[in-house]
py3Dmol code that shows the C-alpha trace and the ligand (Angstrom):
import py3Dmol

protein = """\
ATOM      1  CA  UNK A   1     127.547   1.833  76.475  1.00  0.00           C
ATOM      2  CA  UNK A   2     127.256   3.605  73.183  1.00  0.00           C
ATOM      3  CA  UNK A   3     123.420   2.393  73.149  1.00  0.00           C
ATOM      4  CA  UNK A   4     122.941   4.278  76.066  1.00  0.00           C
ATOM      5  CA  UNK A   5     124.378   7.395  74.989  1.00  0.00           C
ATOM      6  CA  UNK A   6     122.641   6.867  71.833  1.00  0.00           C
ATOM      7  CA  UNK A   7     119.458   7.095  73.665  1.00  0.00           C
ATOM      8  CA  UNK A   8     120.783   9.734  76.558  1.00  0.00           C
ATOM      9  CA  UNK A   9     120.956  12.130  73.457  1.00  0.00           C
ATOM     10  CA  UNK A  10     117.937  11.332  71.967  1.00  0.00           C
ATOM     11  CA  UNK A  11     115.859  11.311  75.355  1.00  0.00           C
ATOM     12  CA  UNK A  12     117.972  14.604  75.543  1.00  0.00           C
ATOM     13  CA  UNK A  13     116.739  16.068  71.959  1.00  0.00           C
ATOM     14  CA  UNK A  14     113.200  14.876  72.672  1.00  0.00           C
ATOM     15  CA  UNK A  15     113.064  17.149  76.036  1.00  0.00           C
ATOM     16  CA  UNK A  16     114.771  20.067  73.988  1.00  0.00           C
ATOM     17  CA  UNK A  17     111.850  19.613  71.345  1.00  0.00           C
ATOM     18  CA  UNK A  18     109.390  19.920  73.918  1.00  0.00           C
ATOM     19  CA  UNK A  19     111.010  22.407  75.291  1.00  0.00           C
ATOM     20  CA  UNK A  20     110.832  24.499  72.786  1.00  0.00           C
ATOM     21  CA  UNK A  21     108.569  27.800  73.067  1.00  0.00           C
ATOM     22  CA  UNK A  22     109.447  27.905  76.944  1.00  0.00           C
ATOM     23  CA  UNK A  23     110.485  30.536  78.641  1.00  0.00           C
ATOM     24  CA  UNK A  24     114.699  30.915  78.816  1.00  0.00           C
ATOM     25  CA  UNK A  25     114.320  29.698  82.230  1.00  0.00           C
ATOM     26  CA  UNK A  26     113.342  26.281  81.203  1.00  0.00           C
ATOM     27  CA  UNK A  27     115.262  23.717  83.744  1.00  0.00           C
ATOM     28  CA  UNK A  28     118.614  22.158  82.983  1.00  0.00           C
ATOM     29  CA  UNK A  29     118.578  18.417  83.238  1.00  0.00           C
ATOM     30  CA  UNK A  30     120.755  17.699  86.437  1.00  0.00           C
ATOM     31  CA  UNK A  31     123.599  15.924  86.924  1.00  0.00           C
ATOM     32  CA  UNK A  32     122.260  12.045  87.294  1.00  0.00           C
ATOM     33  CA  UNK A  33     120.208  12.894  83.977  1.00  0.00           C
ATOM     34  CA  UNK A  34     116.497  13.032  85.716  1.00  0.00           C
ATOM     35  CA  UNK A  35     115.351  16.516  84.458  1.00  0.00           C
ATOM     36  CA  UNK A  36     112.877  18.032  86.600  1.00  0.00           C
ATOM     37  CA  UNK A  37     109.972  19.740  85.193  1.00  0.00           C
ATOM     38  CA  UNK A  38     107.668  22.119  87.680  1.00  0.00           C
ATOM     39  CA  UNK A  39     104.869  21.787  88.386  1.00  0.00           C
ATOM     40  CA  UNK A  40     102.156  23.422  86.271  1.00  0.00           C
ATOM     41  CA  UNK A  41     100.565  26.910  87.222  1.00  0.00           C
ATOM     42  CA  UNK A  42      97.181  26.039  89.239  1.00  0.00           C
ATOM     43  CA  UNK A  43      95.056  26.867  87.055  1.00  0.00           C
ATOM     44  CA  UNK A  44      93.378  30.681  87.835  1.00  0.00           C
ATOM     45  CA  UNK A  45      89.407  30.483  88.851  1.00  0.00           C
ATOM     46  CA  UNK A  46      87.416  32.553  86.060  1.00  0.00           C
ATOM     47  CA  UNK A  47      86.924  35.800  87.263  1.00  0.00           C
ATOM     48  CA  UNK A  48      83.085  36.099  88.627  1.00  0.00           C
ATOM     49  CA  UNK A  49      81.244  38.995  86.664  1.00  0.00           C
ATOM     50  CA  UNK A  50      80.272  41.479  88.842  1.00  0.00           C
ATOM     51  CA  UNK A  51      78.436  44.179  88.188  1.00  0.00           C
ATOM     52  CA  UNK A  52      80.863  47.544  88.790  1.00  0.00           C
ATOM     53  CA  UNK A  53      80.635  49.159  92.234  1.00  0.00           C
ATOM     54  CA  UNK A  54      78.305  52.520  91.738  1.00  0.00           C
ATOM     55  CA  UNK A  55      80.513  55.687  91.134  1.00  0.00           C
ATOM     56  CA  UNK A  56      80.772  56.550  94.428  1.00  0.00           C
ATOM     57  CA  UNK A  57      82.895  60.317  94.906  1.00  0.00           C
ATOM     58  CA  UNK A  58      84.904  59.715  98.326  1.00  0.00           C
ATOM     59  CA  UNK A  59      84.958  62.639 100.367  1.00  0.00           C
ATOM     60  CA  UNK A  60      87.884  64.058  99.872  1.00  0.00           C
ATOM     61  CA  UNK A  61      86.819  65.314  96.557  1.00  0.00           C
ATOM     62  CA  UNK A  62      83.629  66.395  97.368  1.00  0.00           C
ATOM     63  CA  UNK A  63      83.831  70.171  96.562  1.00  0.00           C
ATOM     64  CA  UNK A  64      81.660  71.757  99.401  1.00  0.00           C
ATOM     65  CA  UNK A  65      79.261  74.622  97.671  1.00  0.00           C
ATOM     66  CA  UNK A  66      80.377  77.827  98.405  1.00  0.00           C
ATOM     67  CA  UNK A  67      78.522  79.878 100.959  1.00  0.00           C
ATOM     68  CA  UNK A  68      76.295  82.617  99.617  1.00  0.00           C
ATOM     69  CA  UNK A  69      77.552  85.837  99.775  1.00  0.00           C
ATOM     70  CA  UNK A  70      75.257  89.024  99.530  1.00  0.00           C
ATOM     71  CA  UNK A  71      77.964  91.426  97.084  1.00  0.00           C
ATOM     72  CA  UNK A  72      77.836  93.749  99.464  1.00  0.00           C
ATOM     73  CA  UNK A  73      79.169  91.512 102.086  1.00  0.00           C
ATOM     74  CA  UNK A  74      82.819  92.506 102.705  1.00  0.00           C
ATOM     75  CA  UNK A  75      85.265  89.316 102.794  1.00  0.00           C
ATOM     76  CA  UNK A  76      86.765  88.278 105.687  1.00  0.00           C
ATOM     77  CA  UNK A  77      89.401  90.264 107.269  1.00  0.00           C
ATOM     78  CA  UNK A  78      93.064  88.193 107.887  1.00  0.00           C
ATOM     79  CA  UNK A  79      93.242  87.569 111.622  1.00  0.00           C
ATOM     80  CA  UNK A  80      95.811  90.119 111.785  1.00  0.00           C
ATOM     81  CA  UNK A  81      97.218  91.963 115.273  1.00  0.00           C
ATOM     82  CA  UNK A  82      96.439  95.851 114.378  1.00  0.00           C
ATOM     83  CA  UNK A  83      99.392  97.488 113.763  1.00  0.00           C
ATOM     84  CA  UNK A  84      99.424 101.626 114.030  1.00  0.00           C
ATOM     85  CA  UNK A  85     102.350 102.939 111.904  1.00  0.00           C
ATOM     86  CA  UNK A  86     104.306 105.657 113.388  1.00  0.00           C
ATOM     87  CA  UNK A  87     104.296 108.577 110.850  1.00  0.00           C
ATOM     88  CA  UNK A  88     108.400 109.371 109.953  1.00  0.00           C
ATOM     89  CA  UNK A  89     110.139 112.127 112.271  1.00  0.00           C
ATOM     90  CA  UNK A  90     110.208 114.820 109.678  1.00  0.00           C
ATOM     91  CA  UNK A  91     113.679 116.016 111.435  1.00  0.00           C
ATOM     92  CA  UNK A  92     116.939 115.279 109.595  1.00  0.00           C
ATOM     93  CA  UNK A  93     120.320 113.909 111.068  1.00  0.00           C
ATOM     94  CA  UNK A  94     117.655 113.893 114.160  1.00  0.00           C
ATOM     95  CA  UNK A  95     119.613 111.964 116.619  1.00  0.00           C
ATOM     96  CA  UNK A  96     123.206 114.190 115.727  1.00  0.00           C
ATOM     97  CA  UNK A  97     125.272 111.597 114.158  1.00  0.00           C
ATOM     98  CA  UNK A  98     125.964 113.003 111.180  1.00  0.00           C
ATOM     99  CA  UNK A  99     128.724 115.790 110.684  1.00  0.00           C
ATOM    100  CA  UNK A 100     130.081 117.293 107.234  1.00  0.00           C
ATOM    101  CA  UNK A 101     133.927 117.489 107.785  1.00  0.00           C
ATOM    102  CA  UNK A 102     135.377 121.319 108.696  1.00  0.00           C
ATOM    103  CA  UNK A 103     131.609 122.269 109.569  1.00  0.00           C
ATOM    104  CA  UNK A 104     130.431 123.395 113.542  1.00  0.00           C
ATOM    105  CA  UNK A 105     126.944 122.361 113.122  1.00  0.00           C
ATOM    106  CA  UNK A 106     125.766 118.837 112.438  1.00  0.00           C
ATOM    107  CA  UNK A 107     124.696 118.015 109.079  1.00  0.00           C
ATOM    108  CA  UNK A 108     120.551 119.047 108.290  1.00  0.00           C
ATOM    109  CA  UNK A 109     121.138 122.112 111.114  1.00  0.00           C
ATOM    110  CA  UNK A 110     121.506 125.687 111.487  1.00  0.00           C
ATOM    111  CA  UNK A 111     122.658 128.234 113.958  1.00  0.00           C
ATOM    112  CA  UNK A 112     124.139 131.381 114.268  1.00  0.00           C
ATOM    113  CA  UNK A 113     123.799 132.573 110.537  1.00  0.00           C
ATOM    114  CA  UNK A 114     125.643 136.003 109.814  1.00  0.00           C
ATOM    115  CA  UNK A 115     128.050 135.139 113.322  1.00  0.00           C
ATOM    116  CA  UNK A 116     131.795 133.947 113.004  1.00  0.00           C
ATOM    117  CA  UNK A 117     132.636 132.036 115.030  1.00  0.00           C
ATOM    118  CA  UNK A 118     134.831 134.560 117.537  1.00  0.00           C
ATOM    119  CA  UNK A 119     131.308 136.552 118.264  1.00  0.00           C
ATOM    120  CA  UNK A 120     128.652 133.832 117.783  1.00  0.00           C
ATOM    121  CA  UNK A 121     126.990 133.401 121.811  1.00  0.00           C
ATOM    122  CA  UNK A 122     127.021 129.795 121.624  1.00  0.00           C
ATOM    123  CA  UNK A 123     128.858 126.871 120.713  1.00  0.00           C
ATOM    124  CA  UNK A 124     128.453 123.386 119.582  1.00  0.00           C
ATOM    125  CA  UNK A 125     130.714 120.050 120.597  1.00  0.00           C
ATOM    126  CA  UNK A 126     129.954 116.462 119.285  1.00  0.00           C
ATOM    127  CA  UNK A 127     129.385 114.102 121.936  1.00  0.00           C
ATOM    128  CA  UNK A 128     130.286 110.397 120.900  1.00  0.00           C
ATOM    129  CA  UNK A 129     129.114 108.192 124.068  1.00  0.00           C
ATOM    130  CA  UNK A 130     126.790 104.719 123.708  1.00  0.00           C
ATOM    131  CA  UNK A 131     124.857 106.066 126.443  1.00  0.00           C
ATOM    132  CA  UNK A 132     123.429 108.864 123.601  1.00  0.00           C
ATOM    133  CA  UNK A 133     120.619 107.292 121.072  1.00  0.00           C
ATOM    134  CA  UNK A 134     122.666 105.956 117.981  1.00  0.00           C
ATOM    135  CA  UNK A 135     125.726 106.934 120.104  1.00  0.00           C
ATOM    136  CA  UNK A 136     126.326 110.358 119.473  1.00  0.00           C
ATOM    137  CA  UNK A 137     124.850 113.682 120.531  1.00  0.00           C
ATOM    138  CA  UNK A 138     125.625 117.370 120.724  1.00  0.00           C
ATOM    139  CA  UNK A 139     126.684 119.495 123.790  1.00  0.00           C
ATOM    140  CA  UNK A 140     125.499 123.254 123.018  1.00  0.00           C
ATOM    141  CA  UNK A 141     126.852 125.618 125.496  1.00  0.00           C
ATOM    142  CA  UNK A 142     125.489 129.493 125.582  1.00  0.00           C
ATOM    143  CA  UNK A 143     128.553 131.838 126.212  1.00  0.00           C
ATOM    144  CA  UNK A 144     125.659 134.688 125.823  1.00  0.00           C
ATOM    145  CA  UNK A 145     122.410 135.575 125.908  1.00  0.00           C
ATOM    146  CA  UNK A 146     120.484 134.665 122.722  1.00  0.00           C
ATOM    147  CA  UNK A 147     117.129 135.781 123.656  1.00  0.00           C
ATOM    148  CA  UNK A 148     117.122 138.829 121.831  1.00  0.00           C
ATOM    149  CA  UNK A 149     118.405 137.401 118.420  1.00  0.00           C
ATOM    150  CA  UNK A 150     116.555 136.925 115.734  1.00  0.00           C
ATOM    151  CA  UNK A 151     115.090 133.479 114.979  1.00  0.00           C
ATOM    152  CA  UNK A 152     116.573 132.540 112.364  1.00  0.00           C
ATOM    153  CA  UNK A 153     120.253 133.215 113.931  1.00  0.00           C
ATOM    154  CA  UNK A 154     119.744 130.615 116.905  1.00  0.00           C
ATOM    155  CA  UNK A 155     120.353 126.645 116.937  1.00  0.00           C
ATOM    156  CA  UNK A 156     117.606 124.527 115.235  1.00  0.00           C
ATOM    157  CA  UNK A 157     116.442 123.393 112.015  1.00  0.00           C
ATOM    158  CA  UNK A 158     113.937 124.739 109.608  1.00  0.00           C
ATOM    159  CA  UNK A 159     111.927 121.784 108.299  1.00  0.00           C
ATOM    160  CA  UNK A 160     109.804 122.280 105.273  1.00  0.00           C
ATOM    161  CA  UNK A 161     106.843 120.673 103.388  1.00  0.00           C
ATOM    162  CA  UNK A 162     104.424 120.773 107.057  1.00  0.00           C
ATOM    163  CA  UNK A 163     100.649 120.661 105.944  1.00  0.00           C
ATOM    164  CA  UNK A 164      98.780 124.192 107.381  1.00  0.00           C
ATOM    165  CA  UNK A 165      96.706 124.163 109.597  1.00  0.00           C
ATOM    166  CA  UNK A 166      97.795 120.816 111.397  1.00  0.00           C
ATOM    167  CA  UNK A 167      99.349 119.229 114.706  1.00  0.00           C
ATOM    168  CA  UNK A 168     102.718 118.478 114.866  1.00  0.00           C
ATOM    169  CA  UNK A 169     104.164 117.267 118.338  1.00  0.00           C
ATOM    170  CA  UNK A 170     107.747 117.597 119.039  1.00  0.00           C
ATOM    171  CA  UNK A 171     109.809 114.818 121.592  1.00  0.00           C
ATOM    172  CA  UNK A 172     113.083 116.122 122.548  1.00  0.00           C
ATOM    173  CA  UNK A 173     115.657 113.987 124.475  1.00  0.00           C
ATOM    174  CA  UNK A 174     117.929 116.183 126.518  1.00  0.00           C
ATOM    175  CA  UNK A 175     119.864 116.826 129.516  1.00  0.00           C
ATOM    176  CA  UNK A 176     119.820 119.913 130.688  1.00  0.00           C
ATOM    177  CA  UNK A 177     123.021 120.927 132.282  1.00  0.00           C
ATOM    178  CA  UNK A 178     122.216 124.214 133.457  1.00  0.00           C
ATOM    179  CA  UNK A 179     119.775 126.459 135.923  1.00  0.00           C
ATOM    180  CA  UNK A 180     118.588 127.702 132.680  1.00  0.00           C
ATOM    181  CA  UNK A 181     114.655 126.900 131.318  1.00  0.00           C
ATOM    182  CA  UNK A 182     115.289 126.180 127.586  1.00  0.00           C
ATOM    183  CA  UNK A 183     112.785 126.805 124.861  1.00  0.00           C
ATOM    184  CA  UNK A 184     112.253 125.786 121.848  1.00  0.00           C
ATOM    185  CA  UNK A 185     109.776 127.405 119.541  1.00  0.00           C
ATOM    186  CA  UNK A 186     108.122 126.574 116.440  1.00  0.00           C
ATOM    187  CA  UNK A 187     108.166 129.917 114.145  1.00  0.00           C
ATOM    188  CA  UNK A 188     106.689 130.067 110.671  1.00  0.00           C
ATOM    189  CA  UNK A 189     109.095 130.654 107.722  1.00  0.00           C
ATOM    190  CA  UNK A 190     108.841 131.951 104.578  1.00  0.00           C
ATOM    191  CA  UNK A 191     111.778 130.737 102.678  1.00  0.00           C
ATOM    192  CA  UNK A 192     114.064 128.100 104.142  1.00  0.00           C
ATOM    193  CA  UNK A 193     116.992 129.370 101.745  1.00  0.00           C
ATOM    194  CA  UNK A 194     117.010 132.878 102.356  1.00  0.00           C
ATOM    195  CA  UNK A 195     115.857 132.356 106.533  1.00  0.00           C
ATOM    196  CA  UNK A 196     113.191 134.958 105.407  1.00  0.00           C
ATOM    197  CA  UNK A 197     110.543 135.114 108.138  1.00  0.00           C
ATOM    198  CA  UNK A 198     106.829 134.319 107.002  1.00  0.00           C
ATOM    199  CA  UNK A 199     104.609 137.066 107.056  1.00  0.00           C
ATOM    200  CA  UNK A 200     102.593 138.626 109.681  1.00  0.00           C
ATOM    201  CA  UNK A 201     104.152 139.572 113.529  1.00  0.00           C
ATOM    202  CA  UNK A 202     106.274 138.099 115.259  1.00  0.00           C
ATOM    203  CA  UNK A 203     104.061 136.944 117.288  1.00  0.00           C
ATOM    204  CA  UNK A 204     101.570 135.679 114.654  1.00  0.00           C
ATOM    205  CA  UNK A 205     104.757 133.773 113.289  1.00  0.00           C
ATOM    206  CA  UNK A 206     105.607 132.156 116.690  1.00  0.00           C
ATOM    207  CA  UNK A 207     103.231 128.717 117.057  1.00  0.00           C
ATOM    208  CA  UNK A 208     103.953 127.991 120.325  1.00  0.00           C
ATOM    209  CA  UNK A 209     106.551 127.553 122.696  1.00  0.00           C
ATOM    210  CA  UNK A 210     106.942 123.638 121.391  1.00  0.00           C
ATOM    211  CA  UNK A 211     108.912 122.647 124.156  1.00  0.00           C
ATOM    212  CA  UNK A 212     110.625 123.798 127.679  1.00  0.00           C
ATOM    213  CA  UNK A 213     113.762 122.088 128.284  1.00  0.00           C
ATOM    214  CA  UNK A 214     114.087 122.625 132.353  1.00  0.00           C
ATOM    215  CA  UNK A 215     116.943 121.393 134.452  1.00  0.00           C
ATOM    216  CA  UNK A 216     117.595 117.906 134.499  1.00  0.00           C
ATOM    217  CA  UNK A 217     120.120 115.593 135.922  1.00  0.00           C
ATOM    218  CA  UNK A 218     120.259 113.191 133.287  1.00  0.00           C
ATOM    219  CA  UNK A 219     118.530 112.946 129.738  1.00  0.00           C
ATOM    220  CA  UNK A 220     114.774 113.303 130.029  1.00  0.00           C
ATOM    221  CA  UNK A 221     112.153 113.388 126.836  1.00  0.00           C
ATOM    222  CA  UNK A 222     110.691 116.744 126.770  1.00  0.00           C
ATOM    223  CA  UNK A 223     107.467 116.674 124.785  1.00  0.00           C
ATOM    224  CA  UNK A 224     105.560 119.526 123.226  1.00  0.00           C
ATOM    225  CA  UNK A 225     103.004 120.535 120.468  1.00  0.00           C
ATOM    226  CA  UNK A 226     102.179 122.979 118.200  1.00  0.00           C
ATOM    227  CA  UNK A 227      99.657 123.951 115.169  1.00  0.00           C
ATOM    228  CA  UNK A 228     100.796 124.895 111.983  1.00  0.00           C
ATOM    229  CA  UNK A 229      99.381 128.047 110.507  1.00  0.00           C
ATOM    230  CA  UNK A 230      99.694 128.738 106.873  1.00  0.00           C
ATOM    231  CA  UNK A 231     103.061 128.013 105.662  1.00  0.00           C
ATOM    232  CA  UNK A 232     104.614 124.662 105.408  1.00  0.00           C
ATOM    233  CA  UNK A 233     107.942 125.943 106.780  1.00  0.00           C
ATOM    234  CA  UNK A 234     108.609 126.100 110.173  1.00  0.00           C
ATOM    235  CA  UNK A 235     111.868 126.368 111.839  1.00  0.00           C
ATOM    236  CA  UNK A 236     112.192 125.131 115.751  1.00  0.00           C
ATOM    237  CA  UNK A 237     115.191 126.722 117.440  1.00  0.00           C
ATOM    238  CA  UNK A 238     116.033 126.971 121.255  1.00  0.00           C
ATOM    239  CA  UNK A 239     116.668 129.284 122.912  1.00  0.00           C
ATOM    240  CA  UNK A 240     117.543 130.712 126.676  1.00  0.00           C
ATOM    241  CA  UNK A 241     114.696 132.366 128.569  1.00  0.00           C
ATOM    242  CA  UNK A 242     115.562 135.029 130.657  1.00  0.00           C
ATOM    243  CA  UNK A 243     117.395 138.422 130.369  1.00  0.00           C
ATOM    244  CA  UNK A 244     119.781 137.097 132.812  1.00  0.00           C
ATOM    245  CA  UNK A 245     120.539 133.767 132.384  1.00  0.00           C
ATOM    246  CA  UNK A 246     123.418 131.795 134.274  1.00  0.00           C
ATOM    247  CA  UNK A 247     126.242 131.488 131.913  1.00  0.00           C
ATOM    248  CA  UNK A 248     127.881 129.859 130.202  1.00  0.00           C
ATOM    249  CA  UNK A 249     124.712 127.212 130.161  1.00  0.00           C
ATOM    250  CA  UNK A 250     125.138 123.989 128.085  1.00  0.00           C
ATOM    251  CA  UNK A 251     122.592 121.508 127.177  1.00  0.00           C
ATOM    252  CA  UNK A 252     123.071 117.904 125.540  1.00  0.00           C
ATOM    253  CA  UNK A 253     120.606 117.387 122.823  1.00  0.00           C
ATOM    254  CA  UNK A 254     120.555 113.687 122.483  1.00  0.00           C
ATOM    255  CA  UNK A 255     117.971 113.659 119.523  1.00  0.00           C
ATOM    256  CA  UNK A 256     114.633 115.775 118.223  1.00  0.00           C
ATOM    257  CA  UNK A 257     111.518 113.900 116.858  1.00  0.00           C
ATOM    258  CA  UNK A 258     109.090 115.656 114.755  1.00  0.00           C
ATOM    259  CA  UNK A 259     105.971 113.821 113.851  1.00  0.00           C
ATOM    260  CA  UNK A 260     102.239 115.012 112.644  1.00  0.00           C
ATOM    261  CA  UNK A 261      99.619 114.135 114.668  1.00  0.00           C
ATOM    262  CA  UNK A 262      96.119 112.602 114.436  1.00  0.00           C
TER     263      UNK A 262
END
"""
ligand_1 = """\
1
CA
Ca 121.606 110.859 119.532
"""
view = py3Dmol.view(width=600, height=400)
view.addModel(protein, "pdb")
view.setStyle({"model": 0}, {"cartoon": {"style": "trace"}})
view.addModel(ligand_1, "xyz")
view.setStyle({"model": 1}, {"stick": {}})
view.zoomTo()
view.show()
């Protein structure tokens, strides 16, 4: 017995010695003794020299050549869908929404200037209704005649830094309420903080009657146009026509849109 472990042992340290310089994964003898050894690797075939493939460039990074462009041919546009800008309505608080607390006129406009308010012929009366543009609007009723006043005095706005000599067109939504024709003219000022008139006649001053606001029986867009002369001020008021108008006469102004044209 001792023989054989005698030689167990050495078989044993014989197998470690040739072990040695294996990897860590060198197998343990089993159980019954018998150690089993892999098999070798196969052994790899030499690699055959070949001669390396021609360079080649794959398509995708062939770099086309760019086209030839003359310098004075333009580059391509974007494929774009045209869009025309509307130029800005030059009228303020335009659709009546805004109101400065205590005040009877909406923010941006003017009317009856050197009236109080016991002897001034017309009135004004927020409306606050969804069915207005931006909800709101303005109810102005005419207790008098304002035909004969002078421009500056009646219900508008004087709107300054125009360009002479130009187009201007003028949409008004508006329901007229009465039996009244409404107008509203365009009249050249001088000085919007003084209401000075600009110079020349009256009639010289007057552009045109921008728009006539006739009966209605709901809120229709009135549209008129006018021509700047020199001055860049120009206030459009309404008025009533008429020397004997049906009153009292109200008319919702839903909103004015003032915009150059082309
Ligand atoms: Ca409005």
């Amino acid at each position: 017995m001792r023989l054989i472990q005698v030689f167990s042992v050495i078989g044993l340290m014989t197998l470690a010695v040739a072990g040695v310089g294996c990897s860590p994964g060198a197998p343990a003898p089993s159980d019954s003794g018998e150690v089993t050894v892999p098999p070798p690797p196969p052994p790899i075939p030499p690699t055959p020299a070949v001669d390396p493939a021609p360079q080649v460039p794959t398509p995708a990074s062939v770099t086309p050549p760019a086209p030839a462009q003359s310098p004075t041919t333009p580059a391509p546009a974007p494929a774009m869908t045209p869009v025309t800008e509307e130029p800005a309505n030059l009228i303020a608080n335009a659709s009546f929404v805004t109101w400065d607390e205590g005040q009877h006129v909406p923010r941006h406009w003017t009317m009856g200037f050197g009236f109080s308010l016991d002897d001034m012929p017309f009135k004004l009366e927020p409306i606050e209704d969804p069915t207005y543009d931006d909800g709101h609007a303005v109810r102005q009723t005419w207790l008098a005649s304002d035909e004969a006043l002078a421009f500056q005095r009646v219900f508008g706005q004087t709107i300054e830094g125009l360009e002479p000599n130009t187009g201007y067109r003028l949409d008004v939504v508006a329901h007229n309420e009465s039996k009244n024709v409404i107008i509203i003219s365009a009249f050249e000022m001088e000085d919007y903080e003084t209401g000075r008139v600009g110079t020349g006649t009256a009639t010289e001053r007057l552009n045109l009657e921008a728009a006539v606001i006739t009966p209605s029986t709901g809120l229709v867009t009135y549209t008129g146009s006018f021509i700047t002369n020199d001055s860049g001020t120009v206030k459009l008021g309404a008025r009533v026509r008429g020397e004997d108008p049906e009153l009292p006469c109200s008319v919702i102004w839903d909103s004015w849109t003032l915009r150059a044209v082309d």
